[in-house]
BALOBA-1460 file (C-alpha; in Angstrom, 3 decimals):
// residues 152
<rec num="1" residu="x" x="0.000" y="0.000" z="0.000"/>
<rec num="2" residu="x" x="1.059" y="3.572" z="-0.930"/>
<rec num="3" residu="x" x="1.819" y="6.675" z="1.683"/>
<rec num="4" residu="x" x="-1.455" y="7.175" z="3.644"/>
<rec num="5" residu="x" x="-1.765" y="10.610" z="4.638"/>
<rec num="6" residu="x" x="-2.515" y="11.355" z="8.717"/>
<rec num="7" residu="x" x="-6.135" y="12.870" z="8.502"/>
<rec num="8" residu="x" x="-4.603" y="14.938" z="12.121"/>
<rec num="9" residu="x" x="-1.798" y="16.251" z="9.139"/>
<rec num="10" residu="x" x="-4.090" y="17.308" z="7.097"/>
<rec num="11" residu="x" x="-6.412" y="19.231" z="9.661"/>
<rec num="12" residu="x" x="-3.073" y="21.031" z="11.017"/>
<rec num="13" residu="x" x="-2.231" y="21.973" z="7.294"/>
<rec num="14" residu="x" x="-5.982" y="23.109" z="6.802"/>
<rec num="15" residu="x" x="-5.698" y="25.144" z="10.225"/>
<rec num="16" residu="x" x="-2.553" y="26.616" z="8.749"/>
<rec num="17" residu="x" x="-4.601" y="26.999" z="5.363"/>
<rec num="18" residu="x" x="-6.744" y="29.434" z="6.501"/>
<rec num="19" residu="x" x="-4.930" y="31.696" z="7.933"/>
<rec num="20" residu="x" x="-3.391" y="32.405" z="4.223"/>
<rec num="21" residu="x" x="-0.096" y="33.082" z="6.414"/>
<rec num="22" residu="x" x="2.336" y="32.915" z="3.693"/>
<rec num="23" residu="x" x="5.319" y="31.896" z="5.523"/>
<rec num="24" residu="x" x="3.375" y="29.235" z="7.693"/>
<rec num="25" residu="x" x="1.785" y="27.378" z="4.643"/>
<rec num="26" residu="x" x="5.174" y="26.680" z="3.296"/>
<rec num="27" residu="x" x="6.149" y="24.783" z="5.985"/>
<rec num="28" residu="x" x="3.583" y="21.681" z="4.845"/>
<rec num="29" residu="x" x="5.075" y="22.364" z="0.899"/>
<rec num="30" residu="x" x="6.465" y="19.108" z="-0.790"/>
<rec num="31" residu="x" x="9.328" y="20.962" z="-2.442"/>
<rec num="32" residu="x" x="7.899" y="19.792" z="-5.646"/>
<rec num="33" residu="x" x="4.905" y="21.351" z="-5.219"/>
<rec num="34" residu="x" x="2.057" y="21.892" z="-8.100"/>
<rec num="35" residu="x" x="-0.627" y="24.497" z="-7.491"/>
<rec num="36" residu="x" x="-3.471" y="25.089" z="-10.044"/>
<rec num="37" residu="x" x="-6.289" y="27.748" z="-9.290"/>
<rec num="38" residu="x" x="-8.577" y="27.056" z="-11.556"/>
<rec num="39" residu="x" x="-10.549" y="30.010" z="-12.537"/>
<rec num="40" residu="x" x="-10.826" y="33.052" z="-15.306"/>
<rec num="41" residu="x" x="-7.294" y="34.700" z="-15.251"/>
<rec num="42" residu="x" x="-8.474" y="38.016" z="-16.869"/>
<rec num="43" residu="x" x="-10.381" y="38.748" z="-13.692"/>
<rec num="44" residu="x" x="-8.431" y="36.646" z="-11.021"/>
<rec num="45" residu="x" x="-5.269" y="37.205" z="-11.895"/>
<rec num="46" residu="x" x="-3.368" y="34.404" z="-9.470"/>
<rec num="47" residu="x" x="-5.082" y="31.175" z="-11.356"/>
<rec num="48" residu="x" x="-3.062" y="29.037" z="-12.993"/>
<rec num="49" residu="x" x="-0.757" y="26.364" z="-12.122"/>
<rec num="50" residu="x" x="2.722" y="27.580" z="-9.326"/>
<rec num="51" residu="x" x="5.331" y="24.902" z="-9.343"/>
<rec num="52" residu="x" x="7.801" y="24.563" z="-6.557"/>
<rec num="53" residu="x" x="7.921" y="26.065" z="-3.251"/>
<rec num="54" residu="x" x="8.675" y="29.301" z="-4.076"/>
<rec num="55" residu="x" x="6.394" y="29.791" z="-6.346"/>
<rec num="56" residu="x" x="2.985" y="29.022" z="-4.253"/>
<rec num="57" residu="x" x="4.985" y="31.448" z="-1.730"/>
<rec num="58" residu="x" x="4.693" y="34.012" z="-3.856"/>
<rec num="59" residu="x" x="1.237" y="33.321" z="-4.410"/>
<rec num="60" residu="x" x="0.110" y="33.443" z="-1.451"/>
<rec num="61" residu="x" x="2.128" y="36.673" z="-0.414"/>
<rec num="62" residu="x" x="2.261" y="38.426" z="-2.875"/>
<rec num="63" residu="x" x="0.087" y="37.604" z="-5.870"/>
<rec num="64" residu="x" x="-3.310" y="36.588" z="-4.239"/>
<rec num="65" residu="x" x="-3.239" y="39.677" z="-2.055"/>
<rec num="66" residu="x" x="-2.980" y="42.179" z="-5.496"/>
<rec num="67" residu="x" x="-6.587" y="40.669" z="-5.861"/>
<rec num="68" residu="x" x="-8.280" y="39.209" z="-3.160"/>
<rec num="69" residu="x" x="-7.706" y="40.256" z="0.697"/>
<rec num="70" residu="x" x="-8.838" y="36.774" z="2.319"/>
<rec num="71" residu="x" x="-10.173" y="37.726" z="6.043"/>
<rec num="72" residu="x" x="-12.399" y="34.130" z="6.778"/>
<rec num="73" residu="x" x="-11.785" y="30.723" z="4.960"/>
<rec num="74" residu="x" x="-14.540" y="28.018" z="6.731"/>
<rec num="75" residu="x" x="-13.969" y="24.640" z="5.560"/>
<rec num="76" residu="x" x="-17.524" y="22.853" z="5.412"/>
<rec num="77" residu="x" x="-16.173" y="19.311" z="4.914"/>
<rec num="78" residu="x" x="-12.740" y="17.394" z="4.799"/>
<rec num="79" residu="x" x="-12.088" y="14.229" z="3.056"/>
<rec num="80" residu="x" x="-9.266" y="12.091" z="3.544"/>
<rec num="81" residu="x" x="-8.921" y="9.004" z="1.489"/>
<rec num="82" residu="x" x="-4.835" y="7.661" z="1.167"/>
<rec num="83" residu="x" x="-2.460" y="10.151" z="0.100"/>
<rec num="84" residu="x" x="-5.346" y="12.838" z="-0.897"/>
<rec num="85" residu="x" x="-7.649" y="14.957" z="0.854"/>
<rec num="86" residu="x" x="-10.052" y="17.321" z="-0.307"/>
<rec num="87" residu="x" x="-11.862" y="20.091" z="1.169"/>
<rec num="88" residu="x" x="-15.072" y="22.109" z="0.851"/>
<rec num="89" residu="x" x="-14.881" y="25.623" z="1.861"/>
<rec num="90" residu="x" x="-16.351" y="29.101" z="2.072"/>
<rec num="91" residu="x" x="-13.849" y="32.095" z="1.563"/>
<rec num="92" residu="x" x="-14.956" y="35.568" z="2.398"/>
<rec num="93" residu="x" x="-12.784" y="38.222" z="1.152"/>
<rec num="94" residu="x" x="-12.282" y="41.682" z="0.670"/>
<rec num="95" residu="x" x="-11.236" y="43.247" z="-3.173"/>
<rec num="96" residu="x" x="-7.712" y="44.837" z="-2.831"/>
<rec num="97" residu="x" x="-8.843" y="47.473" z="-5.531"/>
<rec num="98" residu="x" x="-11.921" y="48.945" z="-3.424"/>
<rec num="99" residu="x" x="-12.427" y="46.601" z="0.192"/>
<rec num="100" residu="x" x="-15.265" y="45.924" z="-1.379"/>
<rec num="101" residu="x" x="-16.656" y="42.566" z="0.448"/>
<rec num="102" residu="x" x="-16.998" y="39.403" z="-1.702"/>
<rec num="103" residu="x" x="-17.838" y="35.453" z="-0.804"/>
<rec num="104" residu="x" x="-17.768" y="32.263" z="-2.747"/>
<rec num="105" residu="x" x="-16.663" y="28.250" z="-2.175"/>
<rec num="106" residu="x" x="-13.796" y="26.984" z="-2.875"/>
<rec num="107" residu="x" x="-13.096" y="22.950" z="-3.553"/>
<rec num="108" residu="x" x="-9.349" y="21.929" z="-2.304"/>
<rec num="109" residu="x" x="-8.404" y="18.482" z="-3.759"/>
<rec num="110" residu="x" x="-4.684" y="17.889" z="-2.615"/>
<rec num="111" residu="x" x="-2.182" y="14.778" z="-2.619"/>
<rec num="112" residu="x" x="0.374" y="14.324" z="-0.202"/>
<rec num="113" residu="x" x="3.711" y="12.852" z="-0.225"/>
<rec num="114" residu="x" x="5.877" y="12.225" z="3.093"/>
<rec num="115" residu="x" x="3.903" y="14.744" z="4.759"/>
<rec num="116" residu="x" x="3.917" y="17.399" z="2.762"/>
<rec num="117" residu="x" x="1.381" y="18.789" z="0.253"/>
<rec num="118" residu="x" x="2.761" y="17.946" z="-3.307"/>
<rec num="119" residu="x" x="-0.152" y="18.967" z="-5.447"/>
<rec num="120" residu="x" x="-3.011" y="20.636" z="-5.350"/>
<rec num="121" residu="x" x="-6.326" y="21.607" z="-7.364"/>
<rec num="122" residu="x" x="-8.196" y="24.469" z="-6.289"/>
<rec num="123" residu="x" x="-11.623" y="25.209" z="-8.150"/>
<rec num="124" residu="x" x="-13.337" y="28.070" z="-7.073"/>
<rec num="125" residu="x" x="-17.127" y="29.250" z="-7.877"/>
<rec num="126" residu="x" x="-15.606" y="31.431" z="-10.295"/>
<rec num="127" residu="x" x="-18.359" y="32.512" z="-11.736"/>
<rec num="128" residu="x" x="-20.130" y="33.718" z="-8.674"/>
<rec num="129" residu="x" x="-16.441" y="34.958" z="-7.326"/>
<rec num="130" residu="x" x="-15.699" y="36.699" z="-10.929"/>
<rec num="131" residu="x" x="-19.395" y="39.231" z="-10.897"/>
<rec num="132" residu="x" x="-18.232" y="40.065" z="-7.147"/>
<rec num="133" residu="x" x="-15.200" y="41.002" z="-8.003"/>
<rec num="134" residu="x" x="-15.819" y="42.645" z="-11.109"/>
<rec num="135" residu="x" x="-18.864" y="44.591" z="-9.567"/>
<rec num="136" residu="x" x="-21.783" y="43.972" z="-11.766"/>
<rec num="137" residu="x" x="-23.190" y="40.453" z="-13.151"/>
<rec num="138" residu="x" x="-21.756" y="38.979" z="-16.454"/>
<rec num="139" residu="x" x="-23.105" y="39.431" z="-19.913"/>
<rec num="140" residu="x" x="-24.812" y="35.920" z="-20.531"/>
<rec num="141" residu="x" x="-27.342" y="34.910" z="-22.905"/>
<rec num="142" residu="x" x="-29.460" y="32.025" z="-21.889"/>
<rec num="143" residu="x" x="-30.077" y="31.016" z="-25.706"/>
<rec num="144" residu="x" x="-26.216" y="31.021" z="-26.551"/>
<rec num="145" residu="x" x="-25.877" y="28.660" z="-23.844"/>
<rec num="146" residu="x" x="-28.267" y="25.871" z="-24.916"/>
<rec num="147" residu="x" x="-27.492" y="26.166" z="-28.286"/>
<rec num="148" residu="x" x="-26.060" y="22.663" z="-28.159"/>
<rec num="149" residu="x" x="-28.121" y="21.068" z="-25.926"/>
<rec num="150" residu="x" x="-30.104" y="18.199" z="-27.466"/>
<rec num="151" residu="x" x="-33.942" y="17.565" z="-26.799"/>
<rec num="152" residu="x" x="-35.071" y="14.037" z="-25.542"/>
């Protein structure tokens, strides 16, 4: 059997999580690391995928805050199966460009490797996260969407 990760690991790098203290996350970094945030990058300009520790550093010190001022991250629900764990979450923030309040979920699905987080796949309610931070709803038409959709 593969490396089973400690589900009291993964609540102490959660705990860590969200507190979106830079230099405490790294601490529970695989120095391999892969990061993906996956969302629009023309509005939230930190998704994409950070390789390596210093790289999700910076993301979480320097890049994240230019958008997004995190001030409460709630995890509804945590998962641990083997080496991966995922989490359910609600993260309240505030816009760096105005304070402006905004609040969507966030899905954490991670892998861990001698007891250290070496990947992970955050996908955020971009949508929702995207018209908060952007200030006004987005342009979508209802017929454009279902253009494809086939009738039973």
């Amino acid at each position: 059997m593969g490396y089973e990760v400690p589900r009291s690991l993964v609540e102490a790098f959660y705990e860590v999580y969200t507190t979106r203290d830079a230099d405490r996350i790294v601490l529970y970094l695989h120095d391999d690391v892969r990061w993906t945030i996956s969302g629009p990058i023309d509005y939230l300009a930190f998704c994409s995928t950070h390789r390596g520790k210093a790289a999700v550093f910076d993301l979480f010190k320097r890049q994240i805050p230019l958008v997004l001022r995190t001030y409460m991250f709630v995890p509804e629900s945590i998962v641990v199966d083997g080496d991966r764990a995922a989490m359910l979450s609600r993260q309240a923030s505030h816009r760096a460009a105005d304070g402006q309040a905004i609040c969507f979920r966030v899905a954490n699905l991670m892998r861990f490797r001698d007891g250290k987080v070496v990947e992970n796949a955050s996908l955020i309610d971009s949508f929702d996260a995207v018209e908060q931070v952007i200030g006004r709803p987005l342009a979508v038409h209802e017929d454009e969407l279902y253009n494809d959709v086939i009738e039973l």
